[in-house]
N, C-alpha and C positions, 0 to 999 in steps of 0.2 A: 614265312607266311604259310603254306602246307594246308592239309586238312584239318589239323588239330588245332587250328590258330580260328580266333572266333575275331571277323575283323570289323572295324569302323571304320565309315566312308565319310567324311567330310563334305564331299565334293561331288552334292546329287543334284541335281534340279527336277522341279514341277514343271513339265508342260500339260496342264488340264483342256478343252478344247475353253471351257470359257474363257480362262487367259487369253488366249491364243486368239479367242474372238473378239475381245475387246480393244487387243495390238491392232489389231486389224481394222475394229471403228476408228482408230488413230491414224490410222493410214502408216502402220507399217506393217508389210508383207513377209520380211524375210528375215531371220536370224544370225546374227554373224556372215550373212550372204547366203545363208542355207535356207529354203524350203520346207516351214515346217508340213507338209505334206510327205517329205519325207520316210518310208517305213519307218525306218531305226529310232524316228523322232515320236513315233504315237506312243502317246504315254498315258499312262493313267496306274492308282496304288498301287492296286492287285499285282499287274505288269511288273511294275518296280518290283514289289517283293519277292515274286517270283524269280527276276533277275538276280535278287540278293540271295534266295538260295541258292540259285544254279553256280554263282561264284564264292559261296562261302562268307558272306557279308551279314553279321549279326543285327544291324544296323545303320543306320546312313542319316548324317544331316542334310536337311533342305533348302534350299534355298531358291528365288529366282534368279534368269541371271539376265545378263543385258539384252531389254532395255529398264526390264523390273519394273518399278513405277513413275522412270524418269520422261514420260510422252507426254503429251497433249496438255491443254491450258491446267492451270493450277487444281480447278477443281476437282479435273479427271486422274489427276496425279494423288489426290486423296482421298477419293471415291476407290483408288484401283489400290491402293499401299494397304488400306483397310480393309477390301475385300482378300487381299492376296494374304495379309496376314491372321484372320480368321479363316480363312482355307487351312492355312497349313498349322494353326495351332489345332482345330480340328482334327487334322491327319495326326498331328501328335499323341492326339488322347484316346483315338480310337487303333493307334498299332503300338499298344503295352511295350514302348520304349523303344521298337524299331525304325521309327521315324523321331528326330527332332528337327526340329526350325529355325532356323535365323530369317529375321523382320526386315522386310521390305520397308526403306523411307521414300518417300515423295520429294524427294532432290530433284534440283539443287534450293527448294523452298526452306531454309532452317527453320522456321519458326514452325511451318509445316511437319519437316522432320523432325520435330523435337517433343511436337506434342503425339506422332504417331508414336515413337521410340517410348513415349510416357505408356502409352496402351498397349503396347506389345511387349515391355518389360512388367510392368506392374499389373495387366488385366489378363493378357494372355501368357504371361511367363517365357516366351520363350527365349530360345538357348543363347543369343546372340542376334549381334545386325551381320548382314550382309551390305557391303559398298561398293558400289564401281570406282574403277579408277579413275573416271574423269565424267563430268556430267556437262556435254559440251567442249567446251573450251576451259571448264575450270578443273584442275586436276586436286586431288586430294593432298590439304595442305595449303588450297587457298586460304585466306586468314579467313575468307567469307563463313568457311566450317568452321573455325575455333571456337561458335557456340556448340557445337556438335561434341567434336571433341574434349570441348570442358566438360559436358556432361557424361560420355562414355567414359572417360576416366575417372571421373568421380561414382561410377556405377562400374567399375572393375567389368564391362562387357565385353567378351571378345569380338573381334571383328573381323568376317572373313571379305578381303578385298579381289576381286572378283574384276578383270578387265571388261572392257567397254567398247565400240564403235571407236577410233579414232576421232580425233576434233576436225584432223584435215581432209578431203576430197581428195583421194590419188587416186590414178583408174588403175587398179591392179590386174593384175593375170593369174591371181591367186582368192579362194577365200582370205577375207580379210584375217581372221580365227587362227590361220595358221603363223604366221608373223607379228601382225599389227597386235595382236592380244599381248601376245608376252613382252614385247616392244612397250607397250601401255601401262601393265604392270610393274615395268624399272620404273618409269618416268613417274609413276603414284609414290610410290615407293620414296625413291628417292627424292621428291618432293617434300613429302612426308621427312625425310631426315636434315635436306637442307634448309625447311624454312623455320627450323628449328620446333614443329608439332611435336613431335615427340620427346622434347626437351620438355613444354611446356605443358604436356598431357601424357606422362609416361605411364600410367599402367594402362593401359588399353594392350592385351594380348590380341598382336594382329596375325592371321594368318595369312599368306599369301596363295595364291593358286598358282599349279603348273611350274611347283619347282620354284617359284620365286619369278617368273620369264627369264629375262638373262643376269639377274644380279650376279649368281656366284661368280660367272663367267665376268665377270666384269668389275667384280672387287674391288681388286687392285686398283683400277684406273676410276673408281668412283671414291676410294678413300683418297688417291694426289687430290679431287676437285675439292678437298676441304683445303688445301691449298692457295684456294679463292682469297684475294686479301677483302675483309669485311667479313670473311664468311665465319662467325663464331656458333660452336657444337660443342656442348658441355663433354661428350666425349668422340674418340676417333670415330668415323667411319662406320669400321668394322666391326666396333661394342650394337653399333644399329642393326647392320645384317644378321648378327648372330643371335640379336634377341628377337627378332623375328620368325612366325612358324609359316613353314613350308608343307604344304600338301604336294604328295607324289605322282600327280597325273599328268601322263605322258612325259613323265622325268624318271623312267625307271630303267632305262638303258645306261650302258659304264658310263659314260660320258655325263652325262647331269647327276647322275647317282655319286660319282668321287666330286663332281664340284661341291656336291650337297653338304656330302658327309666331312669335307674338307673347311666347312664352314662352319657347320653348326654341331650342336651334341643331338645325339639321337633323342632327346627329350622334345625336340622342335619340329620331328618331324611327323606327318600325321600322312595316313594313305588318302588318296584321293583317287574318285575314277570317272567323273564327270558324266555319269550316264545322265541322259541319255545320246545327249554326244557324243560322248566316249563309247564307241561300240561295247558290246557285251564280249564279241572276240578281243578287243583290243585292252579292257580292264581283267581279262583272263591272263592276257599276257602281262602285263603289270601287277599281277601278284605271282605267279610262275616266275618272271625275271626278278621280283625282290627275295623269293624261297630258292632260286637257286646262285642269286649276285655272291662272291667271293670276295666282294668289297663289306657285305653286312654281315655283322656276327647275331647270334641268337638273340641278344640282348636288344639291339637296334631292331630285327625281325618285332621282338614284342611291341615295341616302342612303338613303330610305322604302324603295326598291325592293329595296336587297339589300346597302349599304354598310355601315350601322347592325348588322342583325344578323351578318353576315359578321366584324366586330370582336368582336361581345361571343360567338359561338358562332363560332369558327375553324373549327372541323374542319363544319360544317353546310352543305349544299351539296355537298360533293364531288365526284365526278366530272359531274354534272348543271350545276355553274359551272366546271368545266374545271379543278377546285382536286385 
């Protein structure tokens, strides 16, 4: 990663204050258990880019993240999926390729998300949807999304899946963010493989956040569960994990960094740094630890750094990678 390496971030969010005030007509307060009153959380373009220079980041995709446009009765969920995706197609046109966007749907409403997904791919172009892993109690991969599904696959759209609020009530001693997310993300996931979705919708290029949460780690003991009797997958397991892409936020320590690279080819994996969550000291250290890891050779370094996404989002980067 180094000075010379011009990188993409996958793995940005929008918080604007109008967002942020509208969560709040809905009656919700806090994000992943955090405050967005927050310092680290005040966000706004300018901010961001700044950020992107101080770390070396040519460019960054967009997206929102949980609760996105999944609150309040049906209306407000396509009043707000529509506003939030003319925001950020906007931000797109006016930062000459430094910013792209993935589309906020109005889930778990299909009929809903299918006619936003029509305006955000065909009216406002942009790069991809973004999904939470579970909207509620329905995790990605209920049959309820198969109209979804049909259609991303038939529109080759990548999909970044993005954990969510748990469905259950536990009183934890922890932000939720820190466990229950990556915890979320297997269970989408794996969802996704066992209910056979991706058998029946296989071109959809999914990305996953945060390293995948614990898949790699968990491999082995999620390929025996095709062991299930009834349970038919046109292929093992592991052909699912491996064609799956992985962003590297807060996965860039030896330990998730060799499950990673022990899983997939370095074609799969794309850098991620979660700002504004992700501190600006802590996505510092997440490209410092992928430019000095001894687990990645130069070729993976390109790959993480701007190769990966540069294939699955062509047009992202622009004139900031000389494209």
């Amino acid at each position: 990663m180094g000075d010379t390496c011009q990188i993409i971030d996958v793995h940005q969010h929008p918080l604007p204050r109008w967002y942020l005030a509208r969560l709040a007509d809905a009656g919700l307060a806090k994000l992943g258990g955090r405050s967005p009153d927050e310092p680290s959380l005040q966000w706004s373009p300018e901010g961001a880019l700044g950020q992107m220079d101080e770390l070396g980041i040519a460019a960054a995709l967009l997206s929102f993240s949980d609760p996105g446009a999944s609150i309040g009765d049906p209306g407000f969920r396509r009043e707000l999926a529509r506003e939030c995706n003319e925001y950020l197609a906007g931000l797109a046109a006016q930062a000459h390729g430094r910013f792209g966007a993935l589309a906020v749907l109005p889930l778990p409403d299909v009929d809903d998300a299918l006619a936003e997904l029509n305006h955000a791919a065909d009216r406002l172009r942009l790069c991809g949807v973004a999904l939470l892993s579970n909207y509620s109690d329905a995790y990605l991969g209920d049959a309820r999304f198969d109209p979804l599904f049909a259609e991303l696959s038939r529109r080759r759209l990548p999909v970044f899946l993005h954990p969510a609020m748990p469905a259950y009530d536990a009183q934890l001693a922890y932000f939720p963010w820190i466990l229950e997310f990556v915890f979320n993300t297997t269970r989408a996931a794996m969802h996704l493989i066992y209910s056979g979705t991706l058998d029946r919708y296989p071109d959809i290029p999914v990305i996953l956040a945060h390293g995948g949460g614990t898949l790699p780690f968990l491999s082995f003991r999620l390929d025996m569960g095709q062991r299930i009797p009834g349970l038919e997958l046109a292929h093992p397991v592991r052909h699912y994990l491996s064609r799956f892409y992985y962003d590297t936020a807060f996965a860039t320590t030896p330990e998730p960094l060799a499950a990673l690279l022990s899983l997939v080819a370095p074609s799969q994996l794309l850098f991620g740094s979660d700002l504004p969550f992700g501190t600006v000291p802590a996505a510092a250290l997440s490209i410092s630890q992928l430019a000095c890891s001894p687990l990645v050779d130069d070729r993976t370094r390109a790959a993480v750094a701007h190769g990966s996404a540069r294939w699955l989002f062509p047009k992202l980067g622009g004139r900031a990678l000389g494209g």
